[in-house]
TIPA-400696 format. One record per residue (C-alpha): residue number from 1; residue in one letter; x, y, z. Coordinates in steps of 0.1 Angstrom, whole numbers, padded with zeros to 4 digits. Example, Ala and Ser with C-alpha at 12.3 -4.5 7.8 and 13.67 -1.06 7.14 Angstrom:
REM residues 2
  seq  type     c1     c2     c3
    1     A   0123  -0045   0078
    2     S   0137  -0011   0071
REM end
This chain:
REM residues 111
  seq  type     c1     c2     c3
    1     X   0230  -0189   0761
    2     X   0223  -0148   0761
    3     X   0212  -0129   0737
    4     X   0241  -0120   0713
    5     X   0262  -0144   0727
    6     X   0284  -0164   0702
    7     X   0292  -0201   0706
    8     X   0328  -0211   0699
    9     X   0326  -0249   0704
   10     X   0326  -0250   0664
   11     X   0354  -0231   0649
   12     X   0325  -0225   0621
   13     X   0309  -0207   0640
   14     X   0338  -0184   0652
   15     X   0340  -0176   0615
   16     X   0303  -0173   0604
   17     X   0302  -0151   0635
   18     X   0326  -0122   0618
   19     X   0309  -0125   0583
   20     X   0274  -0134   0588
   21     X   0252  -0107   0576
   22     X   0234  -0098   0544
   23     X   0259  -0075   0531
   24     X   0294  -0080   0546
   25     X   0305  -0108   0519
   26     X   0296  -0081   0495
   27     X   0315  -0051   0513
   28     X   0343  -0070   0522
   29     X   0347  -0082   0485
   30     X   0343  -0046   0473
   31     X   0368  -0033   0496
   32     X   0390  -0057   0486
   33     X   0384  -0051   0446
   34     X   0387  -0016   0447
   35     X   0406  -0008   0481
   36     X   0395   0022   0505
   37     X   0357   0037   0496
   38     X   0335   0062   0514
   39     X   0302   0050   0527
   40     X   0285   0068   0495
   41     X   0302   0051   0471
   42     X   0297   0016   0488
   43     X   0264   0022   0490
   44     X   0259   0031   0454
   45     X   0281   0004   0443
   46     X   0258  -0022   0467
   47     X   0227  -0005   0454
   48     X   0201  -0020   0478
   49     X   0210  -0018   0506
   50     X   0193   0010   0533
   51     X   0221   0035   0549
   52     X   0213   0020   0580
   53     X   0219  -0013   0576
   54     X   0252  -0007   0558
   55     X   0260   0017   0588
   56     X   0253  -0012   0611
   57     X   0271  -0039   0590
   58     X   0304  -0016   0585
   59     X   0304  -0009   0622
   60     X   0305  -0046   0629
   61     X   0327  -0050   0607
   62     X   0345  -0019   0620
   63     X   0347  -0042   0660
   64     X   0351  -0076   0646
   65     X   0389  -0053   0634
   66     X   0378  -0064   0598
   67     X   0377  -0027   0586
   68     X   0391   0007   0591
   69     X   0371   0036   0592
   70     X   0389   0070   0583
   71     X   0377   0100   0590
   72     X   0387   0125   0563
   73     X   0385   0161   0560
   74     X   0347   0173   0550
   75     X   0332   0150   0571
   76     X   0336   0123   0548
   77     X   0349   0085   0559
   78     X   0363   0060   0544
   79     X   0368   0017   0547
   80     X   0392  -0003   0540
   81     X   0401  -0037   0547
   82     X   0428  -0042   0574
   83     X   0451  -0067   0573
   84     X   0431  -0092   0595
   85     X   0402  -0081   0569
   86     X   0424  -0094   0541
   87     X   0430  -0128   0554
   88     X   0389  -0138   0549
   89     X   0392  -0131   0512
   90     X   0404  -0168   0502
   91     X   0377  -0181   0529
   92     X   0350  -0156   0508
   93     X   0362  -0170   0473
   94     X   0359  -0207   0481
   95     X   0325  -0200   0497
   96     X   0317  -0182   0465
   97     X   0329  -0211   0443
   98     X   0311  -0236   0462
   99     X   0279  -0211   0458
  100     X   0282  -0212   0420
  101     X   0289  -0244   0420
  102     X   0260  -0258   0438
  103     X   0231  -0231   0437
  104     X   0216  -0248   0403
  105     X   0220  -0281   0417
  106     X   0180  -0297   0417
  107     X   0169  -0304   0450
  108     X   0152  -0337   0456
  109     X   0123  -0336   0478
  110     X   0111  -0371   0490
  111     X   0071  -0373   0487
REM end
């Protein structure tokens, strides 16, 4: 398989494919919160992320048709989810749910 080449035979991966990243979970989830935000505010509101990995993650976001990026006057842009964006929110909560669910769970390491 190439280099940025995806595999499909799983329809897992299909999925993980889209959201996979450090960051998109968290802008998808604030996009869908608190609807269309410029690139400042998600930044600020991400806090630790670096401009140019949120830059790269929105524009992924941006081809995977997940986003919308609006130019508005002053030079400023601004994301929102699109309605294909919308439909990975319930995939996004249940991951989140099984994530709270599980992430205190002791793991037992045979010795």
């Amino acid at each position: 398989m190439n280099e940025g080449q995806v595999r499909y035979n799983c329809a897992i991966d299909a999925t993980m494919s889209v959201i996979e990243g450090r960051w998109k979970g968290t802008i998808l989830c604030m996009l869908h919160r608190n609807g269309p935000m410029r690139f400042s505010e998600l930044q600020r509101a991400i806090g630790e992320v670096s401009s140019r990995i949120l830059s790269k993650q929105l524009r992924e976001l941006e081809a995977d048709r997940m986003v919308l990026r609006t130019a508005e006057e002053g030079n400023r842009v601004s994301y929102e989810l699109t309605s294909r964006g919308t439909t990975i929110i319930p995939v996004l909560e249940s991951i989140g749910r099984w994530g709270m669910e599980n992430r205190f769970v002791d793991v037992i390491v045979p010795e």
